[in-house]
DOPAMAR-496793 format. One record per atom (N, C-alpha, C): residue in one letter; x, y, z. Coordinates in pm, whole numbers, padded with zeros to 5 digits, always signed. Example, Ala and Ser with C-alpha at 12.3 -4.5 7.8 and 13.67 -1.06 7.14 Angstrom:
2
A+01319-00569+00780A+01230-00450+00780A+01320-00330+00780S+01285-00225+00708S+01367-00106+00714S+01290+00003+00787
END
This chain:
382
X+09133+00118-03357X+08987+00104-03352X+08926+00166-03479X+08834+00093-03541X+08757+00085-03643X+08702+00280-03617X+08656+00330-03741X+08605+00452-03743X+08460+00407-03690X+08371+00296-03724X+08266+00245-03655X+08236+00200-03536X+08362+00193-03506X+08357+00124-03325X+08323+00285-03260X+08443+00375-03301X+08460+00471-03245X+08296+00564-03253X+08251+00532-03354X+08096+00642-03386X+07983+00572-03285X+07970+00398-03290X+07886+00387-03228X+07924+00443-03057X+08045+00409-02987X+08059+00456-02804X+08018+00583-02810X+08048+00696-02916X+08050+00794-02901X+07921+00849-02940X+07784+00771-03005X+07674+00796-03035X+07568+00782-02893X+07649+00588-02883X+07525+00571-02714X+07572+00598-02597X+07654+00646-02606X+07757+00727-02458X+07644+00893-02463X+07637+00926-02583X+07546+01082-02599X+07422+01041-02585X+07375+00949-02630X+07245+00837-02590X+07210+00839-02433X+07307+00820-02360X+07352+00777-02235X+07326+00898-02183X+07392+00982-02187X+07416+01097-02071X+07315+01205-02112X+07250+01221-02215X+07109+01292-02241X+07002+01221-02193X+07005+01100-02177X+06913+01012-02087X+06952+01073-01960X+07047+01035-01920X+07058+01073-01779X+07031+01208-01698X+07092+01292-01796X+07044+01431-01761X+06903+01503-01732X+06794+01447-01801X+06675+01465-01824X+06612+01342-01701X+06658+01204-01733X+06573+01097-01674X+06616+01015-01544X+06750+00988-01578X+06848+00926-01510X+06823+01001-01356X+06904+01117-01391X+06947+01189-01252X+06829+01186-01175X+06700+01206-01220X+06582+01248-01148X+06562+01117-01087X+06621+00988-01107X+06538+00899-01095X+06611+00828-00961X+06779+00838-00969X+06867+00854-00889X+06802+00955-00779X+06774+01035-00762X+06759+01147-00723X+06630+01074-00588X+06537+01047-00671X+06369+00976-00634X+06458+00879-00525X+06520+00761-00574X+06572+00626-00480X+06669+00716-00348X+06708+00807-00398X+06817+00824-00297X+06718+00920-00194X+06636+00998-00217X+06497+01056-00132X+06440+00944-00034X+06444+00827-00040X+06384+00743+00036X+06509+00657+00104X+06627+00611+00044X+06745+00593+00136X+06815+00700+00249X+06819+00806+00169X+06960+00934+00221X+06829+01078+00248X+06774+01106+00354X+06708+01232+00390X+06750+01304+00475X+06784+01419+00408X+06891+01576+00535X+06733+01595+00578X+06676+01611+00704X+06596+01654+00764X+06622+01771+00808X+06533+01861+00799X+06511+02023+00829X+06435+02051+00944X+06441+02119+01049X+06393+02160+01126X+06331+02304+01119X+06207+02287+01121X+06163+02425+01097X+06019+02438+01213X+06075+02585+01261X+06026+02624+01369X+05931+02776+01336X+05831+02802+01353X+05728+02915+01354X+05807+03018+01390X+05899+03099+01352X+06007+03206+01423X+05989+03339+01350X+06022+03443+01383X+06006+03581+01347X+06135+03638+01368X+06197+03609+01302X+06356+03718+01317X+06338+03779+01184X+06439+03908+01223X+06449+04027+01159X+06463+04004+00991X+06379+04041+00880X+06399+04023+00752X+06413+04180+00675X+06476+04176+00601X+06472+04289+00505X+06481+04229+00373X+06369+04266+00301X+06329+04216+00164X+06388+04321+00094X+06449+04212-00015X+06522+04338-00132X+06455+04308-00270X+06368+04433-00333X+06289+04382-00426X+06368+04474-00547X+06445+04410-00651X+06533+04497-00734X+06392+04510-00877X+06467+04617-00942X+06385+04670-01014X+06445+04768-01127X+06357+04784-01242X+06422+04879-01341X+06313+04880-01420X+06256+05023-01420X+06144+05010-01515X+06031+04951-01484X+05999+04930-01348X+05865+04882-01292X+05782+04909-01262X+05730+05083-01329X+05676+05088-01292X+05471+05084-01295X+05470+05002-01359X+05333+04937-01385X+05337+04834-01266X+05403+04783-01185X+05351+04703-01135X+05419+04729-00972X+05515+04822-00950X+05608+04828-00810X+05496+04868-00694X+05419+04929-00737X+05337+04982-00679X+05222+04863-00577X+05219+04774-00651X+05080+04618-00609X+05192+04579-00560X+05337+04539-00605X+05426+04521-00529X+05466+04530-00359X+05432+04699-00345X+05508+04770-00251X+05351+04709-00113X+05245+04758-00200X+05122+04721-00108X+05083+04561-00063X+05161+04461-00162X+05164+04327-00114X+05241+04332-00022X+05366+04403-00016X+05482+04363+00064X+05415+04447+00208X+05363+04558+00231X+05318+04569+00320X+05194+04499+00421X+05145+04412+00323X+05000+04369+00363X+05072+04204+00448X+05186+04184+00404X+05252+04042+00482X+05219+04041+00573X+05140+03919+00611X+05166+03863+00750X+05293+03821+00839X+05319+03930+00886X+05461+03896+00931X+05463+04042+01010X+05529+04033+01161X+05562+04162+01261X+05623+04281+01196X+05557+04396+01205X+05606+04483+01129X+05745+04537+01137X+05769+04560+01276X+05843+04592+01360X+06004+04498+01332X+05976+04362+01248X+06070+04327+01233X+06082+04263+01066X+06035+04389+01029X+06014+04355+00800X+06053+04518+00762X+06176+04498+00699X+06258+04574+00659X+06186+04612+00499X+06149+04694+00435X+06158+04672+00273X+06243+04765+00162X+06310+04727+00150X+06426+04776+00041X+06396+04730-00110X+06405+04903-00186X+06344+04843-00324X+06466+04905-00374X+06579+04795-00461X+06699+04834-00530X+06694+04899-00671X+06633+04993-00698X+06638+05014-00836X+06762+05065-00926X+06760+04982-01034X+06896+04980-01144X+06896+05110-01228X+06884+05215-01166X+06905+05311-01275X+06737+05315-01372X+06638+05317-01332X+06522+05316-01365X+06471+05463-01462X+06480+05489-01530X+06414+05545-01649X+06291+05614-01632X+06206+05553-01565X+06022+05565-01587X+06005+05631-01428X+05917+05583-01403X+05844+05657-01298X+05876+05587-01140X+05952+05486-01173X+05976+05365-01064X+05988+05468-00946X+06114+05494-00922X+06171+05588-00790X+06074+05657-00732X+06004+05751-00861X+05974+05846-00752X+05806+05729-00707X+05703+05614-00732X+05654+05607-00688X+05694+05537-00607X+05839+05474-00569X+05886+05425-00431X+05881+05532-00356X+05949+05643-00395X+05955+05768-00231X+05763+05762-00178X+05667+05741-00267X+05567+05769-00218X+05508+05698-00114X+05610+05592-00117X+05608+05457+00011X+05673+05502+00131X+05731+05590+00104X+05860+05604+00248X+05787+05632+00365X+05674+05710+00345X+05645+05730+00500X+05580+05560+00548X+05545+05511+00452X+05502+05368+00530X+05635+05247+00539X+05768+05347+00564X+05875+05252+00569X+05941+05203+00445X+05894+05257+00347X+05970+05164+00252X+06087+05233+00229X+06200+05174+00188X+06345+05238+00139X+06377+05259+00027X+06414+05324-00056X+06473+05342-00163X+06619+05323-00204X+06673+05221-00223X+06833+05265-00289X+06807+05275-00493X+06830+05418-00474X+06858+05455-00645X+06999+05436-00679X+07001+05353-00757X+07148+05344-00855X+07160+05405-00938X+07246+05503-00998X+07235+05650-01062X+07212+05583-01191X+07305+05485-01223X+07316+05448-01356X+07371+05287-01369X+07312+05244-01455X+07293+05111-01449X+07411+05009-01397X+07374+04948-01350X+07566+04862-01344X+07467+04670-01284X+07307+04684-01329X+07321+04506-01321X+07220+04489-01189X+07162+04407-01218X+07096+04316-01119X+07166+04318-00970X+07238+04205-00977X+07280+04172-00899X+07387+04282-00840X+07443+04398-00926X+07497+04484-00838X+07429+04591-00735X+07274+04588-00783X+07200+04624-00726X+07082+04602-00593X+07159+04465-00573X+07108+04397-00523X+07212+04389-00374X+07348+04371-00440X+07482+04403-00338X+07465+04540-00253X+07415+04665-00343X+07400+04787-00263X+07296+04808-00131X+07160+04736-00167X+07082+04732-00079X+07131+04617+00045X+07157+04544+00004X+07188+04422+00086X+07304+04527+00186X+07370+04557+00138X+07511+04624+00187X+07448+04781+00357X+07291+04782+00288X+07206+04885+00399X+07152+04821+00506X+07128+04665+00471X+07002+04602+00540X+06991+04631+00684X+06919+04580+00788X+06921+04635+00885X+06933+04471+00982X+06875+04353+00871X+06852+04235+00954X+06911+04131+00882X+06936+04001+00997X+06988+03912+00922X+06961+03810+00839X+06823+03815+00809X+06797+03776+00700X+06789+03810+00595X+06798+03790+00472X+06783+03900+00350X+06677+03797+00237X+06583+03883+00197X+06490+03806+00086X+06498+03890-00020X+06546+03787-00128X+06569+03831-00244X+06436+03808-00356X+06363+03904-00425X+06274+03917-00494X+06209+03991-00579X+06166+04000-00685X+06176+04069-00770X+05995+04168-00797X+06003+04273-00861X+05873+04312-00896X+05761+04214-00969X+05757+04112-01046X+05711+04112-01137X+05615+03951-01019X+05659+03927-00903X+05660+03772-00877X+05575+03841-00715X+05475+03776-00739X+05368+03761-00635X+05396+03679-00485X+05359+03729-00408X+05400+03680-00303X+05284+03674-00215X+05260+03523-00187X+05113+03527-00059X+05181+03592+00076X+05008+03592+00139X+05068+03674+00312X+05129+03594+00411X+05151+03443+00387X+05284+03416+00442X+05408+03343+00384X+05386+03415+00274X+05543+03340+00249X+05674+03403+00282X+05659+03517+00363X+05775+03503+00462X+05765+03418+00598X+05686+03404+00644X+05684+03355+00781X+05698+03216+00763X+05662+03150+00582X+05707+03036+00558X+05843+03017+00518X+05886+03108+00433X+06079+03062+00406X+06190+03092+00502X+06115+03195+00621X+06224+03213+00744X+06218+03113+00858X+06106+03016+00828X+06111+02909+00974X+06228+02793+00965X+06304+02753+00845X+06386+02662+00834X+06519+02746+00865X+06526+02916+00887X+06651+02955+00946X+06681+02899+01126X+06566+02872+01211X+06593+02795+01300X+06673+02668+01330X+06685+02611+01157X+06809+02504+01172X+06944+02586+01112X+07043+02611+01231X+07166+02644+01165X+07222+02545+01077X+07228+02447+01060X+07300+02380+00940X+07220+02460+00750X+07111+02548+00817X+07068+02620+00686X+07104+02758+00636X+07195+02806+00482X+07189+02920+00494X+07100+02983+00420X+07031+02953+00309X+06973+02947+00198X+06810+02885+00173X+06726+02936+00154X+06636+02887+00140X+06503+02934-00005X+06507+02887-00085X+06452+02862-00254X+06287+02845-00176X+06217+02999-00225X+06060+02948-00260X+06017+02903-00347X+05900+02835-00377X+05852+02760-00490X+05801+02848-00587X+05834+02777-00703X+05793+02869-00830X+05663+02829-00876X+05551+02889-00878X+05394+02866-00908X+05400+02919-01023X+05339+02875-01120X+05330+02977-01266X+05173+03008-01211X+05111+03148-01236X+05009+03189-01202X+04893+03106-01288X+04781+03087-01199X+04642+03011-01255X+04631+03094-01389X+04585+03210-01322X+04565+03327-01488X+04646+03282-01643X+04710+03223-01602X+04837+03235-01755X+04857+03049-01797X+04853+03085-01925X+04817+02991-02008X+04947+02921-02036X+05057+02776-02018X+05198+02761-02029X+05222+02730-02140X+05276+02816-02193X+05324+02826-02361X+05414+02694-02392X+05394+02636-02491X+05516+02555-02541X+05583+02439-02398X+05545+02384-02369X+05566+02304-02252X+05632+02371-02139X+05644+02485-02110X+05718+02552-02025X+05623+02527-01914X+05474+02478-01912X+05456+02454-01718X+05487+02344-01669X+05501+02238-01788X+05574+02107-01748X+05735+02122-01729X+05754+02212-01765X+05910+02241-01707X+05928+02246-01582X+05852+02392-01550X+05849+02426-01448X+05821+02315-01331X+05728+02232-01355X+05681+02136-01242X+05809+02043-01231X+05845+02013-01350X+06001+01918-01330X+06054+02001-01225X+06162+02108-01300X+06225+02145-01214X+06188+02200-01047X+06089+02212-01029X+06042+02267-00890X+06068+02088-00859X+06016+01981-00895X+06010+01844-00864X+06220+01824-00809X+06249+01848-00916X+06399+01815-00882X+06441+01904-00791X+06448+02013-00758X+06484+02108-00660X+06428+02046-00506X+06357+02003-00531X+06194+01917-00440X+06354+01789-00343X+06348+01716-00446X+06438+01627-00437X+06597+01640-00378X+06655+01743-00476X+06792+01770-00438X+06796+01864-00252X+06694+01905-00227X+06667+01953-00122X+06740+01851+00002X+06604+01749-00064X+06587+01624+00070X+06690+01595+00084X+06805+01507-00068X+06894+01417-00038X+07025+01508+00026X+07097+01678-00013X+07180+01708-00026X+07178+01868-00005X+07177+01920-00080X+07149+02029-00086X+07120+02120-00254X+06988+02249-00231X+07012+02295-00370X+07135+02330-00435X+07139+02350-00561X+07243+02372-00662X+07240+02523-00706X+07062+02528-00711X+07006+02711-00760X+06916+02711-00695X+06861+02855-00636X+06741+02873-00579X+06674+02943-00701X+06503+02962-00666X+06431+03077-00749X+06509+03218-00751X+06526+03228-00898X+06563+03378-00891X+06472+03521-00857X+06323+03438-00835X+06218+03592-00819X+06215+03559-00687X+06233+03474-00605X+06271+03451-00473X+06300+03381-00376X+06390+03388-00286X+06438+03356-00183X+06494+03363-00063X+06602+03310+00027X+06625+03425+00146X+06752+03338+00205X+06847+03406+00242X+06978+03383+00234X+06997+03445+00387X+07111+03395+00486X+07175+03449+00560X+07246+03557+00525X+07234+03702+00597X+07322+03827+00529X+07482+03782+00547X+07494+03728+00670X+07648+03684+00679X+07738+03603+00530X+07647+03547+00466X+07686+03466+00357X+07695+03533+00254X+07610+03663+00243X+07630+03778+00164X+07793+03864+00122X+07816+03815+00243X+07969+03896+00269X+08072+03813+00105X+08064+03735+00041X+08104+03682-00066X+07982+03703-00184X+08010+03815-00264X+07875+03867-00332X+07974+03872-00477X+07927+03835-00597X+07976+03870-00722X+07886+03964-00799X+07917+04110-00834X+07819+04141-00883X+07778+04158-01027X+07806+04101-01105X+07823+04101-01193X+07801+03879-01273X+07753+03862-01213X+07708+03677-01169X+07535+03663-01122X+07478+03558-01113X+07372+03547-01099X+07340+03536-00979X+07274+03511-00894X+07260+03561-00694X+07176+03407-00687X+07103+03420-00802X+07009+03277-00784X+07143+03158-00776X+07246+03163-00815X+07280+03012-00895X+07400+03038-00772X+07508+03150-00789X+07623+03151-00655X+07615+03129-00531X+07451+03217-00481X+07454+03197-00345X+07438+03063-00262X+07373+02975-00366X+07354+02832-00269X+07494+02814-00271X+07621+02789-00406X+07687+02746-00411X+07818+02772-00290X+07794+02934-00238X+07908+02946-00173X+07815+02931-00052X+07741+02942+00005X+07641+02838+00127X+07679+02721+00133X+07671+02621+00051X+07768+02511+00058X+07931+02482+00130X+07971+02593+00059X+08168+02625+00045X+08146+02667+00209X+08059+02722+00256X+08063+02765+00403X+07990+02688+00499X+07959+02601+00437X+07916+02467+00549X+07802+02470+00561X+07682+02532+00468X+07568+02551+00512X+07469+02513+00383X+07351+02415+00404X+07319+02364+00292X+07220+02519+00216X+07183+02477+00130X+07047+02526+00071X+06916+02471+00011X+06842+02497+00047X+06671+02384+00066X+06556+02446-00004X+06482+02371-00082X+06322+02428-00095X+06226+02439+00012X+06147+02534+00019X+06000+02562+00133X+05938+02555+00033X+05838+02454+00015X+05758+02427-00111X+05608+02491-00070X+05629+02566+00059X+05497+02607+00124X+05537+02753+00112X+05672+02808+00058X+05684+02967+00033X+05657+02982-00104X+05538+03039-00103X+05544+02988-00267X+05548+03170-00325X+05627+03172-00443X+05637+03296-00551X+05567+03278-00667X+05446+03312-00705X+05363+03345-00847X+05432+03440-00927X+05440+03381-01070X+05446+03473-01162X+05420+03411-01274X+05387+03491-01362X+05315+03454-01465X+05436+03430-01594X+05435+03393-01682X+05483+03296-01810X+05515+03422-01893X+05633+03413-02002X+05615+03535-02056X+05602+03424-02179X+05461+03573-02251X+05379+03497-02318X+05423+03538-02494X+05552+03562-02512X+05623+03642-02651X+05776+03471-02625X+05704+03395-02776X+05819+03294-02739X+05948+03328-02798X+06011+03487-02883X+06128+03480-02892X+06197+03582-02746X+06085+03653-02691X+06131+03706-02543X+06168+03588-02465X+06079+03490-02474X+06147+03380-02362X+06274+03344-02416X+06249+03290-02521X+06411+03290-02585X+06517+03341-02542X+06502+03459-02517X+06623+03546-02504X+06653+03576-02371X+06528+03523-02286X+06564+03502-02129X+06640+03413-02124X+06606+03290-02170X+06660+03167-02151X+06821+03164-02201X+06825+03248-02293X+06987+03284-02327X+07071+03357-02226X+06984+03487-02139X+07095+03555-02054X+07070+03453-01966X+06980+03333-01883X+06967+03284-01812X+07103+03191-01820X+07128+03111-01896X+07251+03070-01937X+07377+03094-01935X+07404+03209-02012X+07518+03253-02049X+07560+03309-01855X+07453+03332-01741X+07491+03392-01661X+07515+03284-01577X+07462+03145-01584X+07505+02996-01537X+07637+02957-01571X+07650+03008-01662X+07824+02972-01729X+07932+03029-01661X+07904+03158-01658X+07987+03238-01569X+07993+03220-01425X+07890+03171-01361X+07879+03147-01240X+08003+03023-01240X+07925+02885-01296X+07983+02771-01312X+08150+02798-01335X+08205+02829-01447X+08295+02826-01468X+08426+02942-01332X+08389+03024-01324X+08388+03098-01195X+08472+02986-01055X+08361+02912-01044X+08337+02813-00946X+08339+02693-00955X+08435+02670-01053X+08446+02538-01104X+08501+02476-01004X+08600+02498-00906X+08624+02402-00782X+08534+02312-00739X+08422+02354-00726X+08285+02265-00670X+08251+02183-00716X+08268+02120-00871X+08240+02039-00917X+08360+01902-00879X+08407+01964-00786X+08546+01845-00738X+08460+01712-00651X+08444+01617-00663X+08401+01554-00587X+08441+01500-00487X+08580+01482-00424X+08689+01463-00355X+08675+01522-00208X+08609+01690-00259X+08570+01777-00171X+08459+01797-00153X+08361+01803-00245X+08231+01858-00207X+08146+01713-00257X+08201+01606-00263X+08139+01470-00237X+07954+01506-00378X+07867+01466-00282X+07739+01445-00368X+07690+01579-00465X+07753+01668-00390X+07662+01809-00436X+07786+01866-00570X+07898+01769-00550X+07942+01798-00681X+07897+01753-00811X+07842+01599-00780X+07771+01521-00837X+07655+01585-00905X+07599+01642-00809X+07502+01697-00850X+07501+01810-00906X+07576+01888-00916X+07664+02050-01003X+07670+01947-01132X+07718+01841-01150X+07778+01791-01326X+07667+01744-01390X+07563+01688-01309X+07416+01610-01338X+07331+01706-01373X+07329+01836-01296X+07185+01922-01282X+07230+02044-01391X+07352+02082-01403X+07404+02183-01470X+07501+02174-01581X+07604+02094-01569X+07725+02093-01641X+07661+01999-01757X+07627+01909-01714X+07561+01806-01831X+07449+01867-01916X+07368+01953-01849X+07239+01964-01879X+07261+02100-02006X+07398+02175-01981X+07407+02280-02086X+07506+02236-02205X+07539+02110-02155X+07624+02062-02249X+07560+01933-02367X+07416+01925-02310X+07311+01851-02417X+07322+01911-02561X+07294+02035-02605X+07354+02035-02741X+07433+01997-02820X+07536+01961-02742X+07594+01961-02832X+07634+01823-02857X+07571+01744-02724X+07520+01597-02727X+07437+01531-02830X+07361+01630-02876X+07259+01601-02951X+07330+01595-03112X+07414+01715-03159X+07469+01718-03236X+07538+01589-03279X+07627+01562-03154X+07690+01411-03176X+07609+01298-03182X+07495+01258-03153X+07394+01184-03149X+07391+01198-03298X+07318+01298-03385X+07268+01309-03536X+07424+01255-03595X+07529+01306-03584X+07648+01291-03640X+07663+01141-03677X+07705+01080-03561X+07695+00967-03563X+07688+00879-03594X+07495+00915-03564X+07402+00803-03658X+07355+00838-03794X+07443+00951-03828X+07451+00899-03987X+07540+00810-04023X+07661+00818-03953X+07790+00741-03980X+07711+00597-04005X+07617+00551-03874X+07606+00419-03865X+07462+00388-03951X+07442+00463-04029X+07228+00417-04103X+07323+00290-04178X+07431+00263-04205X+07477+00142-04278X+07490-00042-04149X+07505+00027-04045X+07504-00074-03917X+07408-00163-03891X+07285-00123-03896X+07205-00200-03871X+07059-00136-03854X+06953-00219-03870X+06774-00130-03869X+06760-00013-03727X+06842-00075-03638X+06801+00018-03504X+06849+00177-03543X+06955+00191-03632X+07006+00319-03694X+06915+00387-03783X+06882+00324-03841X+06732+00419-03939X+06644+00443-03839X+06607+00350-03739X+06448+00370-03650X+06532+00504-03568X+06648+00543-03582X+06663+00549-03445X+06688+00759-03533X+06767+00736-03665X+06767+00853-03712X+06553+00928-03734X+06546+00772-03763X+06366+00802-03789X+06302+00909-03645X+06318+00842-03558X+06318+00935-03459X+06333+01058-03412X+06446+01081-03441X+06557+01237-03399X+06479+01288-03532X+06441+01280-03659X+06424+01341-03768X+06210+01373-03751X+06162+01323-03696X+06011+01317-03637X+06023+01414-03499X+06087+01401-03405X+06098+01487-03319X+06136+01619-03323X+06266+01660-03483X+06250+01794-03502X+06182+01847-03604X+06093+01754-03639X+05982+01843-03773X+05842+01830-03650X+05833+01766-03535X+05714+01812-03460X+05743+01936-03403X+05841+01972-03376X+05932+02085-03292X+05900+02205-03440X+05951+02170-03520X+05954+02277-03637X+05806+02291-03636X+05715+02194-03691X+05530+02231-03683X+05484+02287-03569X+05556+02286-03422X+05454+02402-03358X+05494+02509-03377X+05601+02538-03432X+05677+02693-03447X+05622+02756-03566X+05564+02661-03648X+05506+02729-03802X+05388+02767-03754X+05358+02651-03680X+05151+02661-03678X+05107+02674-03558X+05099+02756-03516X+05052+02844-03359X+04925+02713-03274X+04861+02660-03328X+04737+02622-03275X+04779+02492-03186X+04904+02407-03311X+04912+02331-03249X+05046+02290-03100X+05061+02431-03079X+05125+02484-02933X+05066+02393-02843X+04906+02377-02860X+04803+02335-02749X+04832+02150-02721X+04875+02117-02836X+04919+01986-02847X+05071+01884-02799X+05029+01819-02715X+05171+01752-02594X+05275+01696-02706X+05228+01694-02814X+05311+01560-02922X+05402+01669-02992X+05345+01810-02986X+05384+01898-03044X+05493+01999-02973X+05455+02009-02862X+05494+02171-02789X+05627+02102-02704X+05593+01972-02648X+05706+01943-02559X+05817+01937-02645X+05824+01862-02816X+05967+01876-02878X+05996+02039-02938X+05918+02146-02924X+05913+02268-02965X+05991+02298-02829X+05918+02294-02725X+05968+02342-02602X+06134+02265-02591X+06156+02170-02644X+06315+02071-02571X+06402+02130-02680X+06328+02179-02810X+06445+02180-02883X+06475+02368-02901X+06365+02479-02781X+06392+02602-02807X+06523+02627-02693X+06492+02499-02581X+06620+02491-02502X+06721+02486-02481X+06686+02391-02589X+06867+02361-02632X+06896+02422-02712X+06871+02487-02803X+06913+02563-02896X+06977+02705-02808X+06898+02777-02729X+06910+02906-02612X+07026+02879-02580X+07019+02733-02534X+07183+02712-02438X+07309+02735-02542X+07276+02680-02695X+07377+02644-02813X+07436+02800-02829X+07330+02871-02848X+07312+03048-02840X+07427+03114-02725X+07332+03058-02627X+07466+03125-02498X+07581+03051-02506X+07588+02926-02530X+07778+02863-02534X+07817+03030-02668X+07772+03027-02759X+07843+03060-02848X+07850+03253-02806X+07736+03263-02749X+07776+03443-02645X+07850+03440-02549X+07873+03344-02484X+08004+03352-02362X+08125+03339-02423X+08143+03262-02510X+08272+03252-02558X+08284+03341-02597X+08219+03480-02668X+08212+03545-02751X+08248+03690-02681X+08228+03673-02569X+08252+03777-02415X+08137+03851-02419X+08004+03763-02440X+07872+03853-02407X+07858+03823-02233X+07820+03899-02153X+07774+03898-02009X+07682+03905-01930X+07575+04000-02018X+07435+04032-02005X+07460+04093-01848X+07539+04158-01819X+07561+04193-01711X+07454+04316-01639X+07378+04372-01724X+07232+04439-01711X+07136+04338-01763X+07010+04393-01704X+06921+04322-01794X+06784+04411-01844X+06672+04367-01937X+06629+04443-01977X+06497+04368-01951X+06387+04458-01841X+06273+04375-01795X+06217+04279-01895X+06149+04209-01860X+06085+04086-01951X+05924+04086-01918X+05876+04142-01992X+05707+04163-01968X+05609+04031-01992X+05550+04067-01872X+05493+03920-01860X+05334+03915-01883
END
């Protein structure tokens, strides 16, 4: 085979599956919502919750925290609140003890060892079998517990993803609220047909029994649906539990979220690569290679895309229109990064926003391999 045969399969095959990843899957996703629907049963119920709100350095805000979490509409008598702090520095702890007489708990971690290991310790106290996972920084109305615990009335559920609201107050930088609405849209979707892949990481609520398989040192958002699955039990959006939080408004801080966000998907993924078997886990593996595996592996899709179609600008006019393209899409991407104003502009911010993504992910392939872990993390001010 010709060196040209071989550049063009290997140009619209990357053509292909960056379509799909972004357009395709969602659209699959839409048809199969109206053929194939897991129906949820959800019942007005009050069983026992213990909220685990982890933390490090929170303390500007643990406090509106601690008084939201008390003000829930929800039986007191059966709302646990556990605040996990990572080895906290500042003033966090001691204004948790100032909660204790109104019930609140404290687990102090002497010294840092991670999110999610801190998250294992409290969980490891709880008192009930539900557990809600959530963070300081992410707002919570007065019923969005009484909304993400009514779908535990269907046992076929172990897992349940509140909706991610970016707050009215905050302005969405660089196309990140059109992100957000995608992905809450696809989560929306993968719900109906199958089950989630990831829940919200500022919150959600998990069976404690499912807890009993905890990695701590891995992401809680991305494993726990996955081994909910492995145990026969789907994981779903409550698009009526909704979690506010606001945008972080520093775009090389998001950056660098979006990198440990990654690099800690990798580890999960690769970890758990069994699941992507389809043999065994049928659609939701499908959906692990569509929603994740493909989607971090677009860089380097893209790379082969430019590669390519240089090979072929000698092939034919669709190769110039088509380099014309890819070469307009990253100098609009480069102009909102020079020139701040025009952030405000859709022609501008969405290829700024697609190409700070992929680049984050290019970042984390090259820190995982590298044996970065981000196995702490370092708050992200919002």
């Amino acid at each position: 085979m010709m060196l040209r045969e071989v550049a063009e399969i290997v140009f619209w095959l990357s053509v292909f599956l960056v379509f799909w990843t972004y357009v395709g899957y969602y659209l699959l996703l839409k048809l199969l919502s109206v053929l194939v629907v897991r129906e949820t049963e959800r019942v007005d119920i009050t069983p026992g919750v213990s909220i685990v709100i982890t933390a490090y350095n929170e303390q500007k805000k643990i406090s509106r925290k601690l008084e939201e979490c008390l003000s829930l509409d929800y039986p007191k008598d059966q709302l646990e609140i556990i605040v996990a702090s990572d080895g906290s520095t500042d003033g966090t702890n001691s204004i948790v003890q100032s909660f204790e007489t109104m019930g609140v708990q404290l687990i102090a971690v002497p010294e840092r060892r991670g999110k999610h290991y801190a998250q294992e310790q409290a969980i490891g106290t709880a008192r009930h079998g539900i557990i809600v996972l959530t963070d300081a920084t992410t707002s919570l109305r007065s019923d969005s517990i009484r909304k993400i615990v009514r779908s535990f009335a269907d046992q076929s559920i172990g897992c349940v993803s509140g909706m991610d609201v970016v707050a009215s107050s905050t302005e969405a930088p660089q196309g990140e609220g059109v992100y957000v609405r995608y992905e809450m849209s696809l989560r929306s979707l993968e719900s109906r047909v199958c089950s989630l892949i990831g829940v919200s990481g500022s919150f959600f609520a998990v069976r404690k029994e499912l807890c009993n398989t905890w990695f701590a040192d891995m992401s809680s958002d991305f494993f726990v649906p996955i081994v909910s699955y492995m145990n026969g039990k789907r994981a779903i959006l409550d698009s009526e539990a909704i979690g506010e939080y606001e945008l972080v408004k520093n775009p090389e801080r998001e950056f660098h979220r979006k990198v440990r966000t990654v690099v800690h998907g990798l580890a999960v993924l690769i970890r758990l690569a069994s699941v992507m078997n389809p043999f065994r886990y049928g659609l939701f593996s499908f959906q692990m290679i569509s929603h994740k595996l493909l989607r971090w592996l677009v860089p380097f899709l893209l790379i082969l895309m430019l590669a390519t179609n240089l090979l072929l600008l000698s092939s034919g006019l669709i190769y110039v229109l088509l380099l014309f393209a890819q070469a307009s899409f990253c100098i609009a991407a480069l102009a909102a990064y020079l020139f701040k104003f025009l952030e405000r502009n859709a022609v501008f911010k969405i290829p700024f926003f697609f190409v700070m993504v992929n680049l984050s992910i290019l970042v984390a392939w090259i820190r995982y391999l590298t044996g970065e872990r981000y196995v702490t993390w370092e708050r992200t001010d919002r």
